[in-house]
C-alpha positions as CSV (number, residue, x, y, z in Angstrom):
1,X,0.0,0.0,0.0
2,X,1.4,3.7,-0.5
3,X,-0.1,6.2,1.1
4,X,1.1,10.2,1.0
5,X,2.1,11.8,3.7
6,X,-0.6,13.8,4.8
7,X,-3.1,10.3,4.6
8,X,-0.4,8.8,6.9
9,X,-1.0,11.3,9.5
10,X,-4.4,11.3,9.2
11,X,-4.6,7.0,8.9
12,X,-1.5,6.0,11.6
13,X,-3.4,3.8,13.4
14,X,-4.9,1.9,10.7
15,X,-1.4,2.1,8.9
16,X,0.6,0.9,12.0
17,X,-2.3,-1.7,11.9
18,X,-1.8,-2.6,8.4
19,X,2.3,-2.9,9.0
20,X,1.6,-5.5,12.1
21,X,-0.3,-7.6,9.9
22,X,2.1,-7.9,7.9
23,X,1.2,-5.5,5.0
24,X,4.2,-3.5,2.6
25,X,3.1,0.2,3.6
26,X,5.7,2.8,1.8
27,X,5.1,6.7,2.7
28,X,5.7,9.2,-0.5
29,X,5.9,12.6,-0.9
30,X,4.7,14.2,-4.1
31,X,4.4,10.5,-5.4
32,X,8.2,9.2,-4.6
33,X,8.4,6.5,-1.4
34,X,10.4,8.4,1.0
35,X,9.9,5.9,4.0
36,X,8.6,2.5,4.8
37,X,6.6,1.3,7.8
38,X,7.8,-1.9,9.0
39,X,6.1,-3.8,12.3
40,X,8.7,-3.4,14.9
41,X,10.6,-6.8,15.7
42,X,12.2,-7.5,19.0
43,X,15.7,-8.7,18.5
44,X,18.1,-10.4,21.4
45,X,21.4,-8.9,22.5
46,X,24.3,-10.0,20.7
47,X,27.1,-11.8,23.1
48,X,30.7,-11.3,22.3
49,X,32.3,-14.2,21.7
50,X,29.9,-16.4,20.1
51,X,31.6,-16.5,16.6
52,X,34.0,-19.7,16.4
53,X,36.6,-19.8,13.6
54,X,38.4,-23.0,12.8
55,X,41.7,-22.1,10.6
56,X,42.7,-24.9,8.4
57,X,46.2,-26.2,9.4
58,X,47.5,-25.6,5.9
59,X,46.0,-21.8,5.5
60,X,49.8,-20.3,4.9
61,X,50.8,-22.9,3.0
62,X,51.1,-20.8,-0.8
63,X,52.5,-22.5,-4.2
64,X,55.7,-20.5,-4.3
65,X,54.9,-18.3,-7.3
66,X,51.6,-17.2,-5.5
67,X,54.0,-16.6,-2.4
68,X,56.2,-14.7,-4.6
69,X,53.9,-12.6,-5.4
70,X,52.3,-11.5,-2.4
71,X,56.1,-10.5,-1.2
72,X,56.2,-8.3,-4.7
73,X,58.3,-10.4,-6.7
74,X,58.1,-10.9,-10.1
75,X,58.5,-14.5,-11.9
């Protein structure tokens, strides 16, 4: 649904209404979306240290002319 802005103020309820259930309602001014209304969505704290990384033994092992070139020698 787009609405313009003056029907958003007017229609907020029903609009915030419309976004809860789920409904695509972009605001526009003079015909051009400027903003979307989106139901809100409740997310959980982030904990540091979650993230596990496994390195593969072999990670700096490079064939020698890709080694090479990563020190800025030429072949």
């Amino acid at each position: 649904m787009r609405v313009n802005i003056h029907d958003a103020k007017t229609n907020l309820s029903r609009l915030v209404a419309a976004a809860e259930a789920g409904e695509d309602v972009v605001i526009a001014r003079a015909g051009r979306p400027v903003a979307r209304l989106v139901p809100y969505a409740e997310r959980r704290p982030r904990t540091p240290g979650n993230l596990r990384i496994t390195i593969a033994d072999d990670f700096d092992e490079l064939p020698e002319d890709l080694a090479a070139a990563f020190r800025g020698e030429r072949p």
